[in-house]
C-alpha positions as CSV (number, residue, x, y, z in Angstrom):
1,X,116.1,105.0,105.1
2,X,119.8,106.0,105.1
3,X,121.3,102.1,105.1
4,X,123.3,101.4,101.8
5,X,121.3,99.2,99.2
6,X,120.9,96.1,99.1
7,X,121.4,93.3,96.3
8,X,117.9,91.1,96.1
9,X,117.0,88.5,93.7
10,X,113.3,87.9,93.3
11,X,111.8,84.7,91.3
12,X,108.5,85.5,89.6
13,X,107.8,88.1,87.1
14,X,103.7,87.8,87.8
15,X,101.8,90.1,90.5
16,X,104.0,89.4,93.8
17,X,107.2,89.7,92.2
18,X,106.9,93.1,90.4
19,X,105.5,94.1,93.5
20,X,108.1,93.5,95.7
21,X,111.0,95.0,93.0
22,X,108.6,98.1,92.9
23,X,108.8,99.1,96.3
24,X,112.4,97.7,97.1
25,X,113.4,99.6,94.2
26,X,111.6,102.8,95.8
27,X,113.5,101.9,99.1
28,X,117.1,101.8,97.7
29,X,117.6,98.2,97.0
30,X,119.3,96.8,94.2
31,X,116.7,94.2,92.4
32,X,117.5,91.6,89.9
33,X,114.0,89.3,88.7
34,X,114.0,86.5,87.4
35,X,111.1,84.9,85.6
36,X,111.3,81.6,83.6
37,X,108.8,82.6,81.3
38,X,109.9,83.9,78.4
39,X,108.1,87.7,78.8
40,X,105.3,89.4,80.9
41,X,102.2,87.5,80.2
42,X,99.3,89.3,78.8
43,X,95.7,89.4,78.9
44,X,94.3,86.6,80.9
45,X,91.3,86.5,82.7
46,X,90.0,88.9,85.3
47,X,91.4,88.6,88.5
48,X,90.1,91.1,91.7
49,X,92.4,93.7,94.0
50,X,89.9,94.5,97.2
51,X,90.0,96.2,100.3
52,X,93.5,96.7,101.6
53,X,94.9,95.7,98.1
54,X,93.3,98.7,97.0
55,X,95.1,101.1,99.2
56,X,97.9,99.5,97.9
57,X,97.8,100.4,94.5
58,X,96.8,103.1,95.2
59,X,100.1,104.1,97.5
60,X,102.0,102.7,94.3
61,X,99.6,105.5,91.9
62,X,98.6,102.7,90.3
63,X,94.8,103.5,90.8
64,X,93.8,105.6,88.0
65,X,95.3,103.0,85.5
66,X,93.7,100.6,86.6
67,X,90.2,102.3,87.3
68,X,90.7,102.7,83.5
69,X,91.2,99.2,82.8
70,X,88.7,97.5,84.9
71,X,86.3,95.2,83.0
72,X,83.3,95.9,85.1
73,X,81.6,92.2,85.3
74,X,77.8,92.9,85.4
75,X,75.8,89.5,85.9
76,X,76.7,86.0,86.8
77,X,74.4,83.5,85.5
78,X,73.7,79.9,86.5
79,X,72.1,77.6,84.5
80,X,70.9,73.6,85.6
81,X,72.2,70.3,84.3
82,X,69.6,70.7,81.5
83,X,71.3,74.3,80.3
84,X,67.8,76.3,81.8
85,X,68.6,79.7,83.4
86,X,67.8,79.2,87.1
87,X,69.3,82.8,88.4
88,X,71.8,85.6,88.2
89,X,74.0,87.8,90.9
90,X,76.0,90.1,90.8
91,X,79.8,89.3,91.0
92,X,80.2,90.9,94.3
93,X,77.6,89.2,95.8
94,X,79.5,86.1,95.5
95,X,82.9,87.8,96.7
96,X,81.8,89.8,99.7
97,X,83.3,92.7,97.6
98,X,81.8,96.3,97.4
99,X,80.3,97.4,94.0
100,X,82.1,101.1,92.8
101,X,85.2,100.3,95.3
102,X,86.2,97.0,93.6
103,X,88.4,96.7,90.7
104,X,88.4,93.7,88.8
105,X,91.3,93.7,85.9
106,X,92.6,91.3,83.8
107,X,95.6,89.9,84.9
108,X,98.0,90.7,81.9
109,X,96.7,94.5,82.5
110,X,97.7,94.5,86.1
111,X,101.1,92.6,85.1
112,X,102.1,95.7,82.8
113,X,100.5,98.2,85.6
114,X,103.2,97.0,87.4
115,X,106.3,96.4,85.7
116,X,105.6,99.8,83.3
117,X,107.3,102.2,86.5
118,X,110.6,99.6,86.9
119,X,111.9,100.2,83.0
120,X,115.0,101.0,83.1
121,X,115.5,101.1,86.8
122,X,115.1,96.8,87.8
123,X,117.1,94.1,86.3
124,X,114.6,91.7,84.7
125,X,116.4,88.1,83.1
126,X,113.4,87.0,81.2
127,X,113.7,82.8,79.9
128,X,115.7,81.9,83.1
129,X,115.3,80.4,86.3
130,X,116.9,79.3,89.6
131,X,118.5,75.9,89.4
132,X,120.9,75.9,93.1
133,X,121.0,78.3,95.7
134,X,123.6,78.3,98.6
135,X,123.2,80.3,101.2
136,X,126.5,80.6,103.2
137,X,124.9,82.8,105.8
138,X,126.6,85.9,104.4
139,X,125.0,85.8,101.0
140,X,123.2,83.5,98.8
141,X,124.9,82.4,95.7
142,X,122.5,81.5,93.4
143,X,123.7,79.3,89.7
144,X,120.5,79.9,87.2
145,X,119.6,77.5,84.6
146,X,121.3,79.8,81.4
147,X,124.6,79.5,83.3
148,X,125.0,82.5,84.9
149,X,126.3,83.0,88.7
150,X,125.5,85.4,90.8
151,X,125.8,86.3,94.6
152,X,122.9,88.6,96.5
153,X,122.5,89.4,99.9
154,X,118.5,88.0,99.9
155,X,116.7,85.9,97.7
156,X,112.7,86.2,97.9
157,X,110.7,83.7,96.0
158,X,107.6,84.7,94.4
159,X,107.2,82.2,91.9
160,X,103.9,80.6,92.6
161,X,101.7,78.3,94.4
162,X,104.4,75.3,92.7
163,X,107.0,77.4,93.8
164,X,110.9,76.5,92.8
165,X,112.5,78.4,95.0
166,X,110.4,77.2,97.9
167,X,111.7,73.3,96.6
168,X,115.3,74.0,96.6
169,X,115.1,75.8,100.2
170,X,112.6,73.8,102.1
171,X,112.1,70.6,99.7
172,X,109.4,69.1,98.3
173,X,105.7,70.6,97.7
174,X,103.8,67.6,99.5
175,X,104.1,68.0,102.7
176,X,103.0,71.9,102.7
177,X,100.4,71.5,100.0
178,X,96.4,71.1,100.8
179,X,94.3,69.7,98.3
180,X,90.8,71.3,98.1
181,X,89.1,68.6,96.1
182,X,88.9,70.6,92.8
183,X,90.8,70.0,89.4
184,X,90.3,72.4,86.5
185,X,91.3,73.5,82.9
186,X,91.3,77.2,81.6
187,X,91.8,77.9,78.2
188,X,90.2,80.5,75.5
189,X,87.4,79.7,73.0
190,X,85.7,82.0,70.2
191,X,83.0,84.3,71.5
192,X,80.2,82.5,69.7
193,X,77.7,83.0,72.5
194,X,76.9,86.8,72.3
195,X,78.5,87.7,75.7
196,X,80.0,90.7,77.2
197,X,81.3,91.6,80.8
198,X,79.1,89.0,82.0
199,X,79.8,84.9,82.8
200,X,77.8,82.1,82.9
201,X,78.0,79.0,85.3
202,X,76.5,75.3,84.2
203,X,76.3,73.4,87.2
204,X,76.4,69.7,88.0
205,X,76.9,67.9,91.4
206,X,80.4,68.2,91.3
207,X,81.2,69.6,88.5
208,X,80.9,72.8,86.4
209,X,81.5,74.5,83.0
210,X,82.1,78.0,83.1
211,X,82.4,80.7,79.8
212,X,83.3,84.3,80.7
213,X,83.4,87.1,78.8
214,X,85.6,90.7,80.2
215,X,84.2,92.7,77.0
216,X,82.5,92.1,73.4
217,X,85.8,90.8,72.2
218,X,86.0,87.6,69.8
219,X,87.2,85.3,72.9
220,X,86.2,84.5,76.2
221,X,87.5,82.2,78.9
222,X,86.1,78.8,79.1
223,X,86.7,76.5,82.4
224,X,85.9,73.1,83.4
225,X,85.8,71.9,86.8
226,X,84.9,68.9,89.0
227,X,85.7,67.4,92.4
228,X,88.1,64.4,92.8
229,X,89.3,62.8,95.9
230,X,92.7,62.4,95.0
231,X,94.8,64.6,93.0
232,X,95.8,64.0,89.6
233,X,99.4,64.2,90.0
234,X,100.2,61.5,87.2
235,X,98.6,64.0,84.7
236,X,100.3,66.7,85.6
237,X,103.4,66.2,82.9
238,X,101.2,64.8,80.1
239,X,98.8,67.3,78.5
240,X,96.9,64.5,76.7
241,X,96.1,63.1,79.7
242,X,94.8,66.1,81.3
243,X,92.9,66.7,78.3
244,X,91.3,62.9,78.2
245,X,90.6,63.2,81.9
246,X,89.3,65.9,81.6
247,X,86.9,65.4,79.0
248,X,85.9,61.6,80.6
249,X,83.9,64.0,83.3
250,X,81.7,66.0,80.9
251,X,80.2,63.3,78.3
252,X,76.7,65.4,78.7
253,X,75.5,67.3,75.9
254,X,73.6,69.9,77.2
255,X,74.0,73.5,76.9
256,X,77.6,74.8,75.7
257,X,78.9,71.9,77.3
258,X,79.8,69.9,74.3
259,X,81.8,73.4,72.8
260,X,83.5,73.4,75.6
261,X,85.1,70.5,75.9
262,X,85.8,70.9,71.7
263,X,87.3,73.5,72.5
264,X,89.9,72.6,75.5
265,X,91.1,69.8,73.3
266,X,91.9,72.0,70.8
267,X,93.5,75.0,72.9
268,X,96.6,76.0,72.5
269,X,96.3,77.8,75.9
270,X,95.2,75.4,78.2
271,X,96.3,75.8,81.5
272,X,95.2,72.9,83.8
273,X,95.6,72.3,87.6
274,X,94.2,71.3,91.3
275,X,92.6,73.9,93.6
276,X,95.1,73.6,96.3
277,X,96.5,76.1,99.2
278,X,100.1,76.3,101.0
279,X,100.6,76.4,104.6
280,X,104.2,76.2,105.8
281,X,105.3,76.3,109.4
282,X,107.7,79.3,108.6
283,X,108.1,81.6,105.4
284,X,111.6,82.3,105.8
285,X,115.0,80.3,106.0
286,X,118.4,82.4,106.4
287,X,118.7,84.9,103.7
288,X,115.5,83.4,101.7
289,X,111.9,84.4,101.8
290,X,108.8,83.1,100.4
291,X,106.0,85.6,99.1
292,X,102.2,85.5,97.4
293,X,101.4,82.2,96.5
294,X,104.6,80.5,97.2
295,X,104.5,81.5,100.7
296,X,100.3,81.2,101.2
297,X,98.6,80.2,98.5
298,X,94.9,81.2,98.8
299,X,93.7,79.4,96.1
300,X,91.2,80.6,93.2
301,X,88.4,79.7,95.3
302,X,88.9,82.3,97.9
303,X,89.1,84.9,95.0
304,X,92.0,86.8,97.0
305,X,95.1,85.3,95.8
306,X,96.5,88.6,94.0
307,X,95.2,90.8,96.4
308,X,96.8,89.1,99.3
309,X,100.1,89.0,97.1
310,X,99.7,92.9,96.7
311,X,100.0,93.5,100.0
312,X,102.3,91.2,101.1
313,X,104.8,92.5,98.8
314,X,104.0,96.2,100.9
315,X,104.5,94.4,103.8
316,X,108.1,92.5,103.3
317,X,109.3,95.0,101.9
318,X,108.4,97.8,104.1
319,X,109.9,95.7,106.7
320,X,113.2,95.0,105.1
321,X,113.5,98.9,104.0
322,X,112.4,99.2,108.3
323,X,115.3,97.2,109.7
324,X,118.8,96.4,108.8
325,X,118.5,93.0,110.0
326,X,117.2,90.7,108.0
327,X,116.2,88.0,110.1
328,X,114.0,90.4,112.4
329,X,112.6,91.8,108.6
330,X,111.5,88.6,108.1
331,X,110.1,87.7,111.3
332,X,108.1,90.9,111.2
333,X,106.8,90.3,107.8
334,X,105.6,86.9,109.0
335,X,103.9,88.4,111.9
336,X,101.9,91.1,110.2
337,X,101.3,89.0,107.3
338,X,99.9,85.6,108.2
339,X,96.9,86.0,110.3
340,X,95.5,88.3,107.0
341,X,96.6,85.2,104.6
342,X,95.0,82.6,107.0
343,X,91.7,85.0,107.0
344,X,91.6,85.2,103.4
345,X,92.7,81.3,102.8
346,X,89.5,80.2,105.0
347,X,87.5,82.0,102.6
348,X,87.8,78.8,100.1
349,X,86.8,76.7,102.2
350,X,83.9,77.9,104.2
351,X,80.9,77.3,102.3
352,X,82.4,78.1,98.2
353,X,78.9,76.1,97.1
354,X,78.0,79.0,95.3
355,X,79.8,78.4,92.0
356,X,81.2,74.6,92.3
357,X,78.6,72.9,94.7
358,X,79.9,69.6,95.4
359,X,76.7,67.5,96.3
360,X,73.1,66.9,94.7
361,X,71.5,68.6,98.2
362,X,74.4,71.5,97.9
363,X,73.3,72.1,94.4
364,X,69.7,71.9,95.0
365,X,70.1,74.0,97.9
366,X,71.8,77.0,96.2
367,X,69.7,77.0,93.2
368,X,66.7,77.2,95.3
369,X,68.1,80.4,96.7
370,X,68.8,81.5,93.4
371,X,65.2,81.4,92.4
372,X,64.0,83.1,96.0
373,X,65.4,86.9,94.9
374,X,64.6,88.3,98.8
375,X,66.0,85.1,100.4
376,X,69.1,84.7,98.4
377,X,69.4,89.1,99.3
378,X,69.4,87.9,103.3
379,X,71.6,85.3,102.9
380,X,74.3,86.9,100.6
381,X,74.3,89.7,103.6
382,X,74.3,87.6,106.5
383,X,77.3,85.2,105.5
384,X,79.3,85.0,102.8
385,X,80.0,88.6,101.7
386,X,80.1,90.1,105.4
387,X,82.8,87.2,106.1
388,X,84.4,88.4,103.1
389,X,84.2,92.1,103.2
390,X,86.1,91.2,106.7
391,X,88.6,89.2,105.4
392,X,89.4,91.4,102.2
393,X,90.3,94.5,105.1
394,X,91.7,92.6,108.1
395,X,94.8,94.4,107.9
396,X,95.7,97.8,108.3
397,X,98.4,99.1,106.0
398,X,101.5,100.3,108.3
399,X,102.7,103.5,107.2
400,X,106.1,102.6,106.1
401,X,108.8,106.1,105.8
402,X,108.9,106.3,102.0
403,X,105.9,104.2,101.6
404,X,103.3,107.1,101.1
């Protein structure tokens, strides 16, 4: 660990990025991040860090924190077209997780878990973003959109599934993106319906409404989701249209349906997109890396995205702070890394009926095991969470000098 530092600029100020400046930062590098929002987002709904994740937070001394700030979901229950109960699991019964060893925290409080240890030690430019990079093949001199030039030796993006950086350095999205069929909206609505660490799933072929509630507080997280074959792309710039198209698909008004959709017009929050993955042929290009979602997007339906983030971010930079060589860094990261993303990306798409069945049989199908208590215990065992529980672990941390 003796080489001199190393100047780094890493895009994305969410749960990859932090990541990576923490331990770079712990190895000697000099890190500049860059996030185009205009702070470190808050709150946010619960996202999961599970089985190798954990070990790394907990390497970071991040565990106690967040074992205080887990939300401990208790029940998820699924009610039919006509808003009657039909059955409840447990969360990690859907995930393949293991109940006491999970933590589940909302994303805002794992945000600040991270970034609280670089204060005053990490550059952070905050409202600002990458507009050209030129990578000369001794450094990468990078213009940002404020103005301001600057060289660095590496650039890693870590900006997200619609990742900038991975645009200007290996072009357009298309060709790497896979659609899995879903569209959604997220937003928060008043907690009118008496809930507390708990959610509650309305299902239609195709389609569901979701409201989901970390504590007692006065909001919860509302989501609305259905299948299309083709992906919205024309709504994409034009929040009235998602909102309209979005509202075309649930004219029912059953249950909290109706609320729900009142309510995503109305939200000043709304976050709306497709359930998609990356896969790229290669994560790297000169003296620029991809990480998290930019590089392997799991997508929400695998339930791993963060996690797989988390220890990716161990991973590159363990193996930058490993070798003076960037190139063979890279190539190391790649090889450790991608057989655990492709693990945990087949998770969303190898059954994921549970919560968004996408056929009248698939829906009919699950709620019948939902009503059968001992058969729905023997399947949950026998597929999904084993394949899961698998997944979540499949890699075993290397033991980095400097890194324990």
């Amino acid at each position: 660990m003796s080489h001199p530092a190393r100047r780094v600029l890493v895009s994305g100020a969410s749960i990859a990025g932090p990541a990576l400046a923490y331990w770079l930062d712990r190895y000697g590098f000099e890190v500049t991040v860059v996030e185009k929002a205009a702070a470190v987002r808050g709150g946010g709904y619960a996202i999961d860090i599970r089985g190798t994740a954990r070990e790394v937070v907990e390497r970071m001394g991040l565990l106690t924190r967040l074992r205080a700030a887990h939300v401990d979901s208790r029940r998820i229950t699924f009610v039919d077209p006509a808003g009657l109960t039909v059955g409840s699991l447990r969360p990690e019964q859907m995930t393949g997780g293991e109940a006491g060893l999970d933590l589940e925290v909302r994303r805002g409080d794992l945000a600040d878990a991270l970034q609280e240890p670089l204060r005053d030690r990490v550059e952070f430019l905050f409202g600002d973003s990458i507009a050209t990079l030129d990578d000369d093949g001794d450094a990468v001199h990078v213009a940002l959109d404020s103005g301001t030039r600057r060289g660095f030796d590496l650039v890693i993006g870590a900006d997200g599934l619609h990742s900038n950086t991975r645009r200007l350095v290996l072009g357009p999205e298309e060709p790497f993106h896979r659609y899995l069929g879903h569209v959604f909206a997220g937003f928060t609505l008043p907690n009118e319906f008496g809930l507390a660490r708990e959610g509650v799933v309305w299902n239609d072929a195709g389609r569901g409404a979701v409201l989901y509630a970390h504590d007692p507080a006065d909001r919860v997280h509302g989501f609305l989701t259905f299948t299309r074959d083709i992906p919205p792309f024309e709504a994409f710039r034009d929040p009235r249209a998602q909102r309209e198209l979005v509202a075309a698909r649930f004219p029912e008004r059953a249950w909290h349906v109706p609320r729900l959709v009142e309510a995503m017009r109305e939200a000043d929050d709304l976050f709306f997109d497709i359930v998609s993955q990356i896969h790229l042929p290669a994560w790297s290009r000169g003296r620029v890396v991809l990480a998290g979602d930019a590089a392997h997007a799991t997508s929400f339906l695998s339930g791993q995205g963060s996690s797989v983030a988390l220890v990716g971010a161990y991973v590159l930079a363990g193996e930058l702070a490993a070798r003076s060589d960037h190139t063979a860094a890279f190539a190391a990261y790649e090889r450790r890394m991608r057989p655990f993303a492709e693990r945990n990306q087949a998770l969303a798409t190898s059954g994921g009926t549970v919560v968004t069945p996408t056929t009248r049989e698939q829906l009919e199908a699950r709620d019948a095991l939902l009503r059968d208590p001992e058969s729905l215990a023997k399947e949950m065992a026998t597929a999904g969470a084993q394949a899961g529980r698998a997944a979540h672990s499949d890699l075993l941390l290397p033991e980095y000098a400097g890194a324990l």
